[in-house]
C-alpha positions as CSV (number, residue, x, y, z in Angstrom):
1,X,-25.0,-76.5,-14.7
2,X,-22.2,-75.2,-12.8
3,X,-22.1,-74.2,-9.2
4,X,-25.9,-74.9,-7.6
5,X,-27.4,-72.6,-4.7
6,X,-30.0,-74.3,-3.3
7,X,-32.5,-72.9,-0.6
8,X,-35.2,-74.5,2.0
9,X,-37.6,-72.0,2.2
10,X,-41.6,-71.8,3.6
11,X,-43.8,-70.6,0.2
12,X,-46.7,-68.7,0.2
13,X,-49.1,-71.2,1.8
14,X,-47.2,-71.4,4.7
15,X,-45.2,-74.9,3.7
16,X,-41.7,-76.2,3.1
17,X,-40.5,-76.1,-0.6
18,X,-37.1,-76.3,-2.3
19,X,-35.6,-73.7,-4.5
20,X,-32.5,-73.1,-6.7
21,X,-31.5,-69.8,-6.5
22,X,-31.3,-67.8,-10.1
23,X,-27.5,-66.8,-11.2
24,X,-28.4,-62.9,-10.8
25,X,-29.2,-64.0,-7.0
26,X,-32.5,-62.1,-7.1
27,X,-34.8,-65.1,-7.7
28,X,-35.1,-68.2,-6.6
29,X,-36.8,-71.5,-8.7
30,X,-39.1,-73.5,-6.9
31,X,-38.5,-77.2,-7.3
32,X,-41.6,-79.6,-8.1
33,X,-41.9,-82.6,-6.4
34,X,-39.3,-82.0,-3.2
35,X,-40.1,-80.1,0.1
36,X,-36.7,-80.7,2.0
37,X,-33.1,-80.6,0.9
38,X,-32.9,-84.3,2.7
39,X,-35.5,-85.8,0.7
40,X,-34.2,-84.3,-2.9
41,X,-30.8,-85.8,-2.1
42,X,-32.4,-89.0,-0.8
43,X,-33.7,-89.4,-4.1
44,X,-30.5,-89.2,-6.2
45,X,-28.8,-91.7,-4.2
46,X,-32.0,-93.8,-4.8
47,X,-32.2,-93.3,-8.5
48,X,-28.6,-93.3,-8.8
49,X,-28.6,-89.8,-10.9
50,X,-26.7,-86.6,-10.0
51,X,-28.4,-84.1,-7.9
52,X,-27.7,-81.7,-10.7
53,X,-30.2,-84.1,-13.6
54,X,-32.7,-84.2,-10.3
55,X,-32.7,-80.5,-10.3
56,X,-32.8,-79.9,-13.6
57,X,-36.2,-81.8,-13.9
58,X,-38.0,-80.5,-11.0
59,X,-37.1,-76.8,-11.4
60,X,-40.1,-74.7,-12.0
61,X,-39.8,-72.2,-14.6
62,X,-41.8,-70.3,-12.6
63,X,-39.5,-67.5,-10.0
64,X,-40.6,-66.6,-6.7
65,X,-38.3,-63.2,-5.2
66,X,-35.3,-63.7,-3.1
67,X,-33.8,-60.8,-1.3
């Protein structure tokens, strides 16, 4: 997967969400599940899995606009 920009952002309800930020820079991938940074990594360390697999799974395929 390469380098990984991730992002703590507020979404369009107002709340905290997690996003990977697209390779162009442009977008950014909301991930499922995960509403702080803290609790995505707390949950590789408890699952033993790279944050990168984590990712992987929770990234939405749909793009919200970064800019």
């Amino acid at each position: 997967m390469g380098n990984l920009r991730l992002i703590q952002f507020k979404d369009a309800k107002g709340g905290r969400a997690v996003g990977l930020v697209t390779a162009d820079g442009q977008h950014v991938r909301p991930l499922q599940g995960f509403d702080t940074v803290f609790k995505l990594a707390q949950a590789a360390i408890e699952q033993g899995k790279p944050l990168a697999t984590l990712i992987e799974a929770a990234a939405s395929s749909e793009t919200v606009d970064y800019a």
